[in-house]
MDTraj code that builds the backbone (N, CA, C; nanometers):
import mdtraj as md
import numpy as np

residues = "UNK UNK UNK UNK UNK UNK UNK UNK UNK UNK UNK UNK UNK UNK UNK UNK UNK UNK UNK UNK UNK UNK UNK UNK UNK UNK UNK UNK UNK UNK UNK UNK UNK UNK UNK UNK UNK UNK UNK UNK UNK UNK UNK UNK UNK UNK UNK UNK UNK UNK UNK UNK UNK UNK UNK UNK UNK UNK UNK UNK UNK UNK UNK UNK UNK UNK UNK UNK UNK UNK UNK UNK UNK UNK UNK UNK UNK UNK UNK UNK UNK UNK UNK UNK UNK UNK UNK UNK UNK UNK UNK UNK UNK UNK UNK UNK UNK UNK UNK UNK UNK UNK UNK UNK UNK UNK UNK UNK UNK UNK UNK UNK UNK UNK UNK UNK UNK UNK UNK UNK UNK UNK UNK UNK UNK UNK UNK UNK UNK UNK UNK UNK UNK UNK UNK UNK UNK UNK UNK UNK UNK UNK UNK UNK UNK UNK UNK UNK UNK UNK UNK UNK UNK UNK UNK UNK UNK UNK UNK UNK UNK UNK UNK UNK UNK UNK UNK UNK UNK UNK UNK UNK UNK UNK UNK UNK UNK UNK UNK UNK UNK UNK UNK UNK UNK UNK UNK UNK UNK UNK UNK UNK UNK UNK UNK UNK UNK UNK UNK UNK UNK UNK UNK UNK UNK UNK UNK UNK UNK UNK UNK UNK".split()
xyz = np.array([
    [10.6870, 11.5669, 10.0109],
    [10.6323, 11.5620, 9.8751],
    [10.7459, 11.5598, 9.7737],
    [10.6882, 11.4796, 9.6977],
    [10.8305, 11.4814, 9.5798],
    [10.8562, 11.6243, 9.5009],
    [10.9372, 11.6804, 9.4696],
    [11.0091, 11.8054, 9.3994],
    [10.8714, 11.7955, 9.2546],
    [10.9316, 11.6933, 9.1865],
    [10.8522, 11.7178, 9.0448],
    [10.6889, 11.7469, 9.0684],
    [10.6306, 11.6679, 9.1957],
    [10.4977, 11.6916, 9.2083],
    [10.4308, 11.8078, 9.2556],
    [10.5233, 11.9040, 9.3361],
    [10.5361, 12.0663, 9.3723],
    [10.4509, 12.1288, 9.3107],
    [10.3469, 12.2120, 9.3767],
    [10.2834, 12.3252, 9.3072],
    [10.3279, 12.4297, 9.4022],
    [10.3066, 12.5864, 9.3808],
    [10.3517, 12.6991, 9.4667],
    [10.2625, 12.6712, 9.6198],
    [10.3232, 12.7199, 9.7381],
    [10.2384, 12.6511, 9.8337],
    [10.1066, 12.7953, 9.8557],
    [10.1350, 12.8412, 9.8207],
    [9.9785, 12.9272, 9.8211],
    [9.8499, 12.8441, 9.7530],
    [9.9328, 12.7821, 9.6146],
    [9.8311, 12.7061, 9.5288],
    [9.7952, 12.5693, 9.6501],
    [9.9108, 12.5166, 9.7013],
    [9.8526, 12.3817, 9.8221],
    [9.7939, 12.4654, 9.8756],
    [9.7785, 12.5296, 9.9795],
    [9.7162, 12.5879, 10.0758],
    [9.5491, 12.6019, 9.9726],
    [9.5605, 12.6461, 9.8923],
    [9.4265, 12.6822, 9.8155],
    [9.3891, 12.5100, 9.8188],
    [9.4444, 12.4446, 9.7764],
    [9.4035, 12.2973, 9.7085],
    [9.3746, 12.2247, 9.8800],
    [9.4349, 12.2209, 10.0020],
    [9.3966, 12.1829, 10.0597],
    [9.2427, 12.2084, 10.1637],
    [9.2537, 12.3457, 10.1330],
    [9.1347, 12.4116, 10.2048],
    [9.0069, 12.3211, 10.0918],
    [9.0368, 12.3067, 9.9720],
    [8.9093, 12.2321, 9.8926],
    [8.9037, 12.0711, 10.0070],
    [8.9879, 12.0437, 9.9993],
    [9.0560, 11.9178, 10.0618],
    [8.9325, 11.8799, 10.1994],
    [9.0000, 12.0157, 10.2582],
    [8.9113, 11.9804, 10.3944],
    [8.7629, 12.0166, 10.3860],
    [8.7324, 12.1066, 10.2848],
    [8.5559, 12.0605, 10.2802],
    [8.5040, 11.9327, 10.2794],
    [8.6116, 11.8290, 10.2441],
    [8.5596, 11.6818, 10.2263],
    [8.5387, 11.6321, 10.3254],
    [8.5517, 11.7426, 10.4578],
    [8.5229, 11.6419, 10.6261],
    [8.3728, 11.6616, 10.5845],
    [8.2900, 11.6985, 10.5034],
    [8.1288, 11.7508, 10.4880],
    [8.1253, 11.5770, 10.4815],
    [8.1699, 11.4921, 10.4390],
    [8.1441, 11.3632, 10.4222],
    [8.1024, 11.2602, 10.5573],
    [8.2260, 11.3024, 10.5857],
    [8.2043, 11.1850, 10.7554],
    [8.1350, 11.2358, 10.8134],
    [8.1123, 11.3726, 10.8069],
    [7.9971, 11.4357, 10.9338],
    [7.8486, 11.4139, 10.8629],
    [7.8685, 11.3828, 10.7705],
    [7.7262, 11.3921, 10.7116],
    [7.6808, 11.2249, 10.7502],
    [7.7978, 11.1343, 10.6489],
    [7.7465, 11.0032, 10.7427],
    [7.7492, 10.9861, 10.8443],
    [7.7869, 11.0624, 10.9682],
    [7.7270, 11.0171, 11.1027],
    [7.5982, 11.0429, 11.1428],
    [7.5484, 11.0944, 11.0400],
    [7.3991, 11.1333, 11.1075],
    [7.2949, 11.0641, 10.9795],
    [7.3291, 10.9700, 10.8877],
    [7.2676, 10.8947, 10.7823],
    [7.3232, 10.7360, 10.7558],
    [7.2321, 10.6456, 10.7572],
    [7.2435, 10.4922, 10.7498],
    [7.3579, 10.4994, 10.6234],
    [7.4502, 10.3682, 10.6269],
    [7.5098, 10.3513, 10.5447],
    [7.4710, 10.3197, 10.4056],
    [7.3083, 10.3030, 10.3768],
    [7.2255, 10.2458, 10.2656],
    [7.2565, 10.4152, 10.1893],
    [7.2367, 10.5068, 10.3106],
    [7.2127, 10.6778, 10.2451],
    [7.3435, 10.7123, 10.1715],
    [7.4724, 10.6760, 10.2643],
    [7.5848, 10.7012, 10.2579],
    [7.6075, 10.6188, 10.0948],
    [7.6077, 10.5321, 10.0600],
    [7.6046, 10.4853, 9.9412],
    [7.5472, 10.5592, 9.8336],
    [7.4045, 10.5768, 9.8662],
    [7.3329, 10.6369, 9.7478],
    [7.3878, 10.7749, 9.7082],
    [7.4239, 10.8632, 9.8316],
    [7.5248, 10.9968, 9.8276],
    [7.6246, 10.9739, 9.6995],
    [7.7451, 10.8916, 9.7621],
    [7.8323, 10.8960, 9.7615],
    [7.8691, 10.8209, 9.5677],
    [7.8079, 10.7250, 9.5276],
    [7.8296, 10.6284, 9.4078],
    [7.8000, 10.7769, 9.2658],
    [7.7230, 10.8526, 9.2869],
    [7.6906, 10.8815, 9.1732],
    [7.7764, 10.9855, 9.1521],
    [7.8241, 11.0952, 9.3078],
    [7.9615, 11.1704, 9.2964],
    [8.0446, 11.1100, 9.2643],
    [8.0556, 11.0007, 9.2925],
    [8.1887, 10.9160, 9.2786],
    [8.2041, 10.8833, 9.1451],
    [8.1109, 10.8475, 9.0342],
    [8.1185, 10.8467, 8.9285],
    [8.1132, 10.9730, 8.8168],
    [8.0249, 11.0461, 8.8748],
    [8.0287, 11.2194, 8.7936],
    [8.2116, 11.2434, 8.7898],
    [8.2781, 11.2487, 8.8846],
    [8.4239, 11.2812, 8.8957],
    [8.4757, 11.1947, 8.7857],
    [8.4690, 11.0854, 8.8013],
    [8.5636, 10.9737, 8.7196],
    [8.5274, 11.0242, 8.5530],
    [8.4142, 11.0062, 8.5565],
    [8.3850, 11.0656, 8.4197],
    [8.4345, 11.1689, 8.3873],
    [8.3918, 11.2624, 8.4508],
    [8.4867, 11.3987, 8.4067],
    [8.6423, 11.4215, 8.3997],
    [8.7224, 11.3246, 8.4775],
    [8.8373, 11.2926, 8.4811],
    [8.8741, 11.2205, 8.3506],
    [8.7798, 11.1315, 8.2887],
    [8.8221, 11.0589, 8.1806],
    [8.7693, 11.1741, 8.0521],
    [8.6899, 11.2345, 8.0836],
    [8.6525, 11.3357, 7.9787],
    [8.7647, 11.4434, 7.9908],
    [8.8054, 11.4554, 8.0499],
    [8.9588, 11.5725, 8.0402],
    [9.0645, 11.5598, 7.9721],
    [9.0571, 11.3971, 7.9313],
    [9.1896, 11.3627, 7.8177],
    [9.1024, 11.3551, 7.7508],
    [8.9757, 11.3166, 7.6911],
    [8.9498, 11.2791, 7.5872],
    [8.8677, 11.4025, 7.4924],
    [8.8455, 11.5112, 7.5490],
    [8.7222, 11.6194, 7.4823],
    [8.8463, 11.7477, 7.5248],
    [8.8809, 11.8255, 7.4209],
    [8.9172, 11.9377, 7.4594],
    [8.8443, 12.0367, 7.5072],
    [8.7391, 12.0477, 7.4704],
    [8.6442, 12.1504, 7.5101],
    [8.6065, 12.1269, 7.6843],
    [8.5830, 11.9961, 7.7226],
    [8.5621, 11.9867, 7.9059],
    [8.7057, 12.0182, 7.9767],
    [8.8596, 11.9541, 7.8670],
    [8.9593, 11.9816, 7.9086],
    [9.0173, 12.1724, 7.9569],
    [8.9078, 12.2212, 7.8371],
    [8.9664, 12.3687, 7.8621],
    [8.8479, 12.4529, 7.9915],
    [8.7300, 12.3814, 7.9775],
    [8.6636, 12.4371, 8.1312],
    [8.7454, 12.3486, 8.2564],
    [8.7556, 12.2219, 8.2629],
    [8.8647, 12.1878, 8.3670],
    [8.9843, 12.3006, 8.3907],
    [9.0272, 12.2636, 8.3069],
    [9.1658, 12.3688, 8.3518],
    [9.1365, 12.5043, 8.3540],
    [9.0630, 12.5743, 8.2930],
    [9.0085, 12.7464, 8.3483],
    [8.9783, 12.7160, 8.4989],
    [8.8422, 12.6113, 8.5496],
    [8.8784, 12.6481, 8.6355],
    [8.9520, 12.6003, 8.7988],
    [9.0048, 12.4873, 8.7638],
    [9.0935, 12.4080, 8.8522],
    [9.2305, 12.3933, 8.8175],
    [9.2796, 12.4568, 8.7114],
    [9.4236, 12.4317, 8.6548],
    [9.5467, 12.4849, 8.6977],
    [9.5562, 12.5959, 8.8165],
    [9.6464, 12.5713, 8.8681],
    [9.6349, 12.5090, 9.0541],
    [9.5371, 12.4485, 9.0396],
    [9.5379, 12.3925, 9.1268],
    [9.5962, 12.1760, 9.1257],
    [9.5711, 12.1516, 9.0473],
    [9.6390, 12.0299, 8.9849],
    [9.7840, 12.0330, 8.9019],
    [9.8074, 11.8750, 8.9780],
    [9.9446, 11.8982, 9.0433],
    [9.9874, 11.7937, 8.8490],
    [10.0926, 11.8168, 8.8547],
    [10.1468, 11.7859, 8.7286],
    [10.0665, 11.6491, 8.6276],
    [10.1156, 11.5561, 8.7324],
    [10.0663, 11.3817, 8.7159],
    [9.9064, 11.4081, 8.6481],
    [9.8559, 11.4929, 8.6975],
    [9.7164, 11.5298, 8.6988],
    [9.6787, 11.5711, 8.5755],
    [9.7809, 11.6377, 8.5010],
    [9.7604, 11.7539, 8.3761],
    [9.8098, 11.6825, 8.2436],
    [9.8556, 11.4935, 8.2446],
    [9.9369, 11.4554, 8.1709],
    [9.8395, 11.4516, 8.0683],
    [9.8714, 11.4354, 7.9381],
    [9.7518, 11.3527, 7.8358],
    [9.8175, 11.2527, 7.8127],
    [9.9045, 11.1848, 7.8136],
    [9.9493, 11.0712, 7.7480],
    [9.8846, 10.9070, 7.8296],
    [9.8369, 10.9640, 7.9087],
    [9.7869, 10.8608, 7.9473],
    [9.6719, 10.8821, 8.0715],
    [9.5223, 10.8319, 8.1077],
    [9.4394, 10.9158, 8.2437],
    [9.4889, 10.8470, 8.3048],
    [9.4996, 11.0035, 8.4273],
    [9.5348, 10.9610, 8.5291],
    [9.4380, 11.0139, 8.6728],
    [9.4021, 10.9663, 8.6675],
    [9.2308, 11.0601, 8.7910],
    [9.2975, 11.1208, 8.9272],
    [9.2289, 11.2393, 8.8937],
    [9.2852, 11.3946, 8.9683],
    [9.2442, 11.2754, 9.1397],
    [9.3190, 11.4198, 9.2401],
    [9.2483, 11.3438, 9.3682],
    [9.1473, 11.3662, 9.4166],
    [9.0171, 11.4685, 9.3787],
    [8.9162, 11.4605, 9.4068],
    [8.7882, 11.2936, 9.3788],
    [8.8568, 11.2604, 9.2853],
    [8.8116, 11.1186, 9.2748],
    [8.8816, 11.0229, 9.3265],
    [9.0018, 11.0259, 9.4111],
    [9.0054, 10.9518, 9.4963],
    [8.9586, 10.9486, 9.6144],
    [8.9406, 11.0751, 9.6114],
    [8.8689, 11.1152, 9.7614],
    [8.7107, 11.0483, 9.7338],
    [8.6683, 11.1017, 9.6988],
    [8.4960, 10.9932, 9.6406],
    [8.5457, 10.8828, 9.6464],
    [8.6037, 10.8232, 9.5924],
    [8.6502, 10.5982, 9.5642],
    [8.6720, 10.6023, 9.7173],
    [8.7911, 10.6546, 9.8104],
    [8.8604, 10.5881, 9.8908],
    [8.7272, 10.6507, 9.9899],
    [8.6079, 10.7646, 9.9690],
    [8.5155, 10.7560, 10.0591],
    [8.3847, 10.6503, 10.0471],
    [8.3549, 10.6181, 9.9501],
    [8.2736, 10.5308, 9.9086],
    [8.2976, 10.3956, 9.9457],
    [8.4280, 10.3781, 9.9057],
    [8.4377, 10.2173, 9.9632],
    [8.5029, 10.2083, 10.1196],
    [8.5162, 10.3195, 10.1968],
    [8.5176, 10.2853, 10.3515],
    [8.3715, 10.2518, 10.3854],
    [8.2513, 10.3476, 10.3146],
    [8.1140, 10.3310, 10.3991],
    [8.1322, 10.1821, 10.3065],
    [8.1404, 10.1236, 10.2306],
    [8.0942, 10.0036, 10.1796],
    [8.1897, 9.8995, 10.2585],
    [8.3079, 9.9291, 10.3063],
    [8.3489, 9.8166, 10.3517],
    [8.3944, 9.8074, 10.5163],
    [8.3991, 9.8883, 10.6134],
    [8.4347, 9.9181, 10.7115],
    [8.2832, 9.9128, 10.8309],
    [8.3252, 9.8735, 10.9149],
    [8.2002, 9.9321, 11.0127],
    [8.1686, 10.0980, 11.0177],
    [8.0828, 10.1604, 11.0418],
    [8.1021, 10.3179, 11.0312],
    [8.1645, 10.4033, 11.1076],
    [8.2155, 10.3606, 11.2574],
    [8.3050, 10.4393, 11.3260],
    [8.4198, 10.4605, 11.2505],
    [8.5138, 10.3082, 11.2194],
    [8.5901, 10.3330, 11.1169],
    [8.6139, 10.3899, 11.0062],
    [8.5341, 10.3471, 10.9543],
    [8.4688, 10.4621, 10.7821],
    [8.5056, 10.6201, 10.8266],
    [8.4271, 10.6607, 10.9207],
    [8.4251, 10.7886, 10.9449],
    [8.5794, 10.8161, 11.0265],
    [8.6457, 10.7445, 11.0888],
    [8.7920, 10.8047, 11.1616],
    [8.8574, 10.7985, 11.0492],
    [8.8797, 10.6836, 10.9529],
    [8.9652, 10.6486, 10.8368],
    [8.9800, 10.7431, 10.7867],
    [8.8855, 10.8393, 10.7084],
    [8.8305, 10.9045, 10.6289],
    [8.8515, 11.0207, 10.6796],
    [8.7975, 11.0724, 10.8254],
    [8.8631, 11.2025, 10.8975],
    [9.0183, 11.2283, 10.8656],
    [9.0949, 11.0988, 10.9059],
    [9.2365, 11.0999, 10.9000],
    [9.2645, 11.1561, 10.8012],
    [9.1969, 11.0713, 10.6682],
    [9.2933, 11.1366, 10.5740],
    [9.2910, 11.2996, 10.5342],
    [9.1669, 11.3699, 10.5591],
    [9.1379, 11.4657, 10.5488],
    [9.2029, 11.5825, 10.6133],
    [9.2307, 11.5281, 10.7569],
    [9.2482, 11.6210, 10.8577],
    [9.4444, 11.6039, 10.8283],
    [9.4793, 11.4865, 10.8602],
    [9.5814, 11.4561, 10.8300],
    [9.7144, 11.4945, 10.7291],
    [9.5983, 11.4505, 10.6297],
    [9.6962, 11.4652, 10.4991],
    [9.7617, 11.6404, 10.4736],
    [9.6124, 11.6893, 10.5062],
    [9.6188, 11.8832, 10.5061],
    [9.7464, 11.8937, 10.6294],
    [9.7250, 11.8239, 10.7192],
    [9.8721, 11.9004, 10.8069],
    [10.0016, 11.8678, 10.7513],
    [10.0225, 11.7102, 10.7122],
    [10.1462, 11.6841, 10.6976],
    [10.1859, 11.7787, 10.5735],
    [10.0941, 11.8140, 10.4291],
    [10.1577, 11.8954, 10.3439],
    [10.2102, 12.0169, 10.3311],
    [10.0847, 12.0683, 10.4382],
    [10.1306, 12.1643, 10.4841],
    [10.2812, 12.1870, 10.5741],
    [10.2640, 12.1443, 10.6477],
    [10.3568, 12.1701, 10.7982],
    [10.4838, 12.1370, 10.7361],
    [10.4591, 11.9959, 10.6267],
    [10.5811, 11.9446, 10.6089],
    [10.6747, 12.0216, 10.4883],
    [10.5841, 12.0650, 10.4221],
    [10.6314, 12.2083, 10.3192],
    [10.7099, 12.2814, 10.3506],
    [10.6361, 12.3140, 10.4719],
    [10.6822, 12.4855, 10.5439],
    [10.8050, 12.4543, 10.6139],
    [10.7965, 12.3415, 10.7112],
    [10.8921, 12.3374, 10.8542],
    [10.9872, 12.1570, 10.7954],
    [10.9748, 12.1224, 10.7116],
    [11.0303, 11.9824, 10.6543],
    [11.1886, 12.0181, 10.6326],
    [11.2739, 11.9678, 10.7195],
    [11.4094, 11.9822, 10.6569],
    [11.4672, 11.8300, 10.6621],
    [11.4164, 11.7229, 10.7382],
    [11.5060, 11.5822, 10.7583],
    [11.3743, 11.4876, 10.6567],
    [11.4334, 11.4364, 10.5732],
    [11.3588, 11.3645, 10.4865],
    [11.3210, 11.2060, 10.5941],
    [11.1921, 11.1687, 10.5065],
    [11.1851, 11.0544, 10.5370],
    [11.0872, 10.9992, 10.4820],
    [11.1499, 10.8485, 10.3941],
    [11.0938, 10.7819, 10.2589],
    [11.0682, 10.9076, 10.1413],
    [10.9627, 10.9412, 10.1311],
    [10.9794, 11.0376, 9.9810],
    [10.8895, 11.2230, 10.0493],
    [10.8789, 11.1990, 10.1807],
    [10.8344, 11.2845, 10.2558],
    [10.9319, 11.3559, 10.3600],
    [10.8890, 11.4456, 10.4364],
    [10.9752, 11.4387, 10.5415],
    [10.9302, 11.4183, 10.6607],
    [11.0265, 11.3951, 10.7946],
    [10.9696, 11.3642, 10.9126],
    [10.9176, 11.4774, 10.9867],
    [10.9336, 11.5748, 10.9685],
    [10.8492, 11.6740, 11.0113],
    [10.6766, 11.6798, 11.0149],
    [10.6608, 11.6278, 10.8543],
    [10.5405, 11.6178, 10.8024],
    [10.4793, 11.5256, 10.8814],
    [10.5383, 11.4088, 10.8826],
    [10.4856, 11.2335, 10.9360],
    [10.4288, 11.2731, 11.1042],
    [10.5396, 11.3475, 11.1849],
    [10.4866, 11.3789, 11.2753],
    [10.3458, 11.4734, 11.2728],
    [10.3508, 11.5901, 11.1539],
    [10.2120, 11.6234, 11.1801],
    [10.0840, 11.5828, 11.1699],
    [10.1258, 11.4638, 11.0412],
    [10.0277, 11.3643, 11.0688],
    [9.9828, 11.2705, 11.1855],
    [10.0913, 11.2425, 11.2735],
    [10.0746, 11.1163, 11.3725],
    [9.9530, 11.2161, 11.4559],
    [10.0887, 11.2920, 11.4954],
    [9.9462, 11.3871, 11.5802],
    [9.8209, 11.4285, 11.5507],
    [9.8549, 11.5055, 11.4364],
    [9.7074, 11.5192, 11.4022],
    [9.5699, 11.4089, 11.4033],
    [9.6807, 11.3165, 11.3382],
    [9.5725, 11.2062, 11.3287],
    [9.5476, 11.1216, 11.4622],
    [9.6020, 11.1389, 11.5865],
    [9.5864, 11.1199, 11.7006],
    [9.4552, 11.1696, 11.7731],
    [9.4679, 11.3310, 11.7293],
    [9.4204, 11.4068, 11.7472],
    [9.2379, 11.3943, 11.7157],
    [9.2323, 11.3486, 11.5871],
    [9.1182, 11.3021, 11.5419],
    [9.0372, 11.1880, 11.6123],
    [9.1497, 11.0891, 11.6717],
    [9.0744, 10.9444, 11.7102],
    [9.0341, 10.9621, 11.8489],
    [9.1131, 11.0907, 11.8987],
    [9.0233, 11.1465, 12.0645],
    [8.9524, 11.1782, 12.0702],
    [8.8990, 11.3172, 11.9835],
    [8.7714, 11.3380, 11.9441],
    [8.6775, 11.2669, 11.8571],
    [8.6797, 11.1538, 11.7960],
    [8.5637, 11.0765, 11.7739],
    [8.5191, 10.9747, 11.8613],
    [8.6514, 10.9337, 11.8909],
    [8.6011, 10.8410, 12.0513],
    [8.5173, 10.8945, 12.1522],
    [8.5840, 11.0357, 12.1994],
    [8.5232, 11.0877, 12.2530],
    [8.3469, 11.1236, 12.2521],
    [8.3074, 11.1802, 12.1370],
    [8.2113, 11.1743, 12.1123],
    [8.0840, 11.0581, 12.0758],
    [8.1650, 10.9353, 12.0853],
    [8.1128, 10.8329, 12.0411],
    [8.0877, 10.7364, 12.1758],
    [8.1887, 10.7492, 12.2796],
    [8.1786, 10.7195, 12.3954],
    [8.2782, 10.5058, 12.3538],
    [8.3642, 10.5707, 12.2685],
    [8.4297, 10.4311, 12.2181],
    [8.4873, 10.3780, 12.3538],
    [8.5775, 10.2905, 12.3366],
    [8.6211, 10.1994, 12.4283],
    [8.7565, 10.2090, 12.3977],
    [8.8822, 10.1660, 12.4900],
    [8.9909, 10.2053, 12.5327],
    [9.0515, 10.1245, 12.3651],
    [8.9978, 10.0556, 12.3293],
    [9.0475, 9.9551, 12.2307],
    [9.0603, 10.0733, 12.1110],
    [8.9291, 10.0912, 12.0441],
    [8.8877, 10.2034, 11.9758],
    [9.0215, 10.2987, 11.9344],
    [9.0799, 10.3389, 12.0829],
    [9.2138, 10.4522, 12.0847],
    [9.3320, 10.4155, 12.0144],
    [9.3507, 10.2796, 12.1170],
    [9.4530, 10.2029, 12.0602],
    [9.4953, 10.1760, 11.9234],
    [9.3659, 10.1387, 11.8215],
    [9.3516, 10.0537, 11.7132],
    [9.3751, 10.2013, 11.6131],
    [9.3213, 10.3441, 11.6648],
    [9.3199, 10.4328, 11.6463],
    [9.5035, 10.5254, 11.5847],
    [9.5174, 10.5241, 11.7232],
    [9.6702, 10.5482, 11.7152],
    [9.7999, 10.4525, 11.6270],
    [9.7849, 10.3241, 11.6487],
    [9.8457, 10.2343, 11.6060],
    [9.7883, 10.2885, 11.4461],
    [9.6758, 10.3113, 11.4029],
    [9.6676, 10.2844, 11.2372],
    [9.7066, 10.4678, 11.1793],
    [9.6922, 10.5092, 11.2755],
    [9.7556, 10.6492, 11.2489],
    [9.8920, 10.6250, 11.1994],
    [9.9902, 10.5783, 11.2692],
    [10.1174, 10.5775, 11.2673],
    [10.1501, 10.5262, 11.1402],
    [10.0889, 10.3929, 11.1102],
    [10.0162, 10.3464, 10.9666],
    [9.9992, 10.4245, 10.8611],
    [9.9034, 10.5566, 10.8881],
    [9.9015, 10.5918, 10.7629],
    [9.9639, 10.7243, 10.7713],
    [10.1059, 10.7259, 10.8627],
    [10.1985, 10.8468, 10.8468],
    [10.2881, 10.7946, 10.7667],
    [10.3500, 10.6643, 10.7365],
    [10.4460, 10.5723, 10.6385],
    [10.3596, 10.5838, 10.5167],
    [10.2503, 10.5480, 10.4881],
    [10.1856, 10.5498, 10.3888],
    [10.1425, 10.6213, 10.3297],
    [10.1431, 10.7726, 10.3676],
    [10.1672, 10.9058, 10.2927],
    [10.2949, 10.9346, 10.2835],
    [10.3871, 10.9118, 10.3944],
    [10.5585, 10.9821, 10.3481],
    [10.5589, 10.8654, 10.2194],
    [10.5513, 10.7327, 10.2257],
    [10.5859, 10.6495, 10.0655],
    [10.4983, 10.6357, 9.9646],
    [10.4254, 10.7515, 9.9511],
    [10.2687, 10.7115, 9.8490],
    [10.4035, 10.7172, 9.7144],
    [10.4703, 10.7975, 9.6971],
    [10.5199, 10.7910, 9.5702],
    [10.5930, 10.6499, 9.5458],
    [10.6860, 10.5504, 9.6432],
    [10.7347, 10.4456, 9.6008],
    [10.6201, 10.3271, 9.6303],
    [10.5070, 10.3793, 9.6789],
    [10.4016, 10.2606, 9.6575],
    [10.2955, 10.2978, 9.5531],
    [10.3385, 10.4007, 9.4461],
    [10.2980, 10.3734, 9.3364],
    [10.1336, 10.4087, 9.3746],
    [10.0495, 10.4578, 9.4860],
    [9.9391, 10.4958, 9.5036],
    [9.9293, 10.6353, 9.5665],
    [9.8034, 10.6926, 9.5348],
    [9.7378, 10.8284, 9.5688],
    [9.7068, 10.7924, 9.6780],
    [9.7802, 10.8344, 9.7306],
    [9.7240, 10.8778, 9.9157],
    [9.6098, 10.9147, 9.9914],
    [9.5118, 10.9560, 9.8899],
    [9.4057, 10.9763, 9.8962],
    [9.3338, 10.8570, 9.9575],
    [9.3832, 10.7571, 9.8326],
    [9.3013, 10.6067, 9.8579],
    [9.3606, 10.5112, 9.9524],
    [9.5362, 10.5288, 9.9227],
    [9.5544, 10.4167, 9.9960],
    [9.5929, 10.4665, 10.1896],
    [9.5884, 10.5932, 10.1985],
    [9.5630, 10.6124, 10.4071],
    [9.4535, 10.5605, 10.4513],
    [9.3105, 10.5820, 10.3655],
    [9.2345, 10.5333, 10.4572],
    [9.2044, 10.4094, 10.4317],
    [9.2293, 10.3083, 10.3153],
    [9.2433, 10.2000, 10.3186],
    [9.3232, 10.1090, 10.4088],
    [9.4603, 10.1830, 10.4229],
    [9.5203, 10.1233, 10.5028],
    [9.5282, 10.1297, 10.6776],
    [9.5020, 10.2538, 10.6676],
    [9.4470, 10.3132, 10.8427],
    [9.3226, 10.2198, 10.8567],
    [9.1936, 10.2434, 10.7708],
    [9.0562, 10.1969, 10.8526],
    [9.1225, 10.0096, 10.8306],
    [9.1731, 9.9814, 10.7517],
    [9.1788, 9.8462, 10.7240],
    [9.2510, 9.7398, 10.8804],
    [9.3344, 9.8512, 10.9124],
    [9.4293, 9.8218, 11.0182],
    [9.3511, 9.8465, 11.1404],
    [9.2649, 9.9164, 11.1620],
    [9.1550, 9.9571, 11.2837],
    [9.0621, 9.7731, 11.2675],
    [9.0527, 9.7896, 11.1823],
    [8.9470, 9.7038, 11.2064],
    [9.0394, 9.5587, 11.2221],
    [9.1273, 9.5223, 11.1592],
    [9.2225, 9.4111, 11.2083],
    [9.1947, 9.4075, 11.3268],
    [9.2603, 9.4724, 11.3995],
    [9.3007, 9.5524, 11.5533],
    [9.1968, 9.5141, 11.6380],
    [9.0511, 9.5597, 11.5416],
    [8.9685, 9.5227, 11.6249],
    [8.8819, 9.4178, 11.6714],
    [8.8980, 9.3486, 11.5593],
    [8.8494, 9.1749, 11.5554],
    [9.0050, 9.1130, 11.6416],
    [9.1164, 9.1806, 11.6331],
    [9.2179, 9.0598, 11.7524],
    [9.1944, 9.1214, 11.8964],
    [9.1658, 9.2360, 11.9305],
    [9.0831, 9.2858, 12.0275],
    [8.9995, 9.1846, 12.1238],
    [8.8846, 9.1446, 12.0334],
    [8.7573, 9.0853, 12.0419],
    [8.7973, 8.9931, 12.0776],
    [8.9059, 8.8434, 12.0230],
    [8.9288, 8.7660, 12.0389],
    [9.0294, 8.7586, 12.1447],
    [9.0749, 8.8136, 12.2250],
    [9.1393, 8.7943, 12.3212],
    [9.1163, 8.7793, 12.4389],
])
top = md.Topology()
chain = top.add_chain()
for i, resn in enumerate(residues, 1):
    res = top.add_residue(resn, chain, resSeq=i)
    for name in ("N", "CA", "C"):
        top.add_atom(name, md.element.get_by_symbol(name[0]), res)
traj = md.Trajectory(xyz[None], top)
């Protein structure tokens, strides 16, 4: 994690535990059509944005925001000079448009990843991070690979996927361990762009799969 973007890690640890309530998402769409998963998901997804854009613009929502989420948001988050949408609304966007654009195994591993994922590498990589790598460190990247390894066994597993499934799995893991250590020089919230780029890469994977 970059220095300037640093909050105390008691405050991460607090901010990620919110983090991982968001697995309530994929587990919920596995047991509801993607028509449900939409209707869920569009109107959270917009309540956030709004309130995100109402935080620069109304002092009065700005001062209940920050009473009661304010030291939990990380600098970028707190700017006024310009909105910039906290990551709970990326988490809604980058969950909304996996069920809208992904098959749903994917949707739901993509989306696990980043959840399960992202919470280890900040963690782990906080605590135990001493060899940098891109704007992260490699400590972290590994807790992601694994972790996020970790995830594509147990949904396969439970899903009764196919050897491909693993593959396409692991390979987009590794994917979105570069793409959290460089969210800061690619200029995107990690939020949105792991599982864009993980489920995006599963499903590549899995249409050259098919064709072979």
């Amino acid at each position: 994690m970059h220095k300037t973007e640093e909050i105390p890690y008691t405050q991460e640890i607090l901010r990620k535990l919110i983090h991982i309530s968001s697995l309530a998402i994929p587990i919920i769409y596995s047991f509801v059509s993607r028509e449900v998963g939409i209707m869920i998901l569009t109107p959270m997804t917009l309540v956030s944005i709004v309130l995100d854009v109402l935080m620069h613009r109304s002092e009065g929502v700005r001062r209940i925001m920050l009473g009661v989420f304010g030291k939990l948001l990380r600098p970028h988050e707190l700017r006024q000079d310009k909105i910039l949408l906290n990551g709970a609304s990326y988490v809604l966007m980058s969950a909304l448009l996996c069920v809208l654009i992904f098959p749903k195994i994917i949707a739901i591993t993509a989306f696990s990843i980043l959840i399960v994922s992202d919470t280890c590498a900040a963690l782990y990589g906080r605590k135990f991070g001493r060899r940098s790598f891109l704007d992260k460190s490699r400590e972290g990247a590994l807790a992601f690979v694994v972790s996020a390894a970790v995830v594509v066994a147990v949904i396969g597993a439970l899903t009764g996927a196919g050897w491909t499934f693993f593959v396409a799995g692991v390979v987009g893991s590794m994917v979105g361990a570069v793409v959290e250590a460089a969210s800061i020089r690619l200029r995107m919230d990690d939020n949105f762009s792991i599982p864009m780029f993980t489920g995006g890469l599963m499903w590549a994977l899995a249409f050259l799969f098919e064709s072979l």
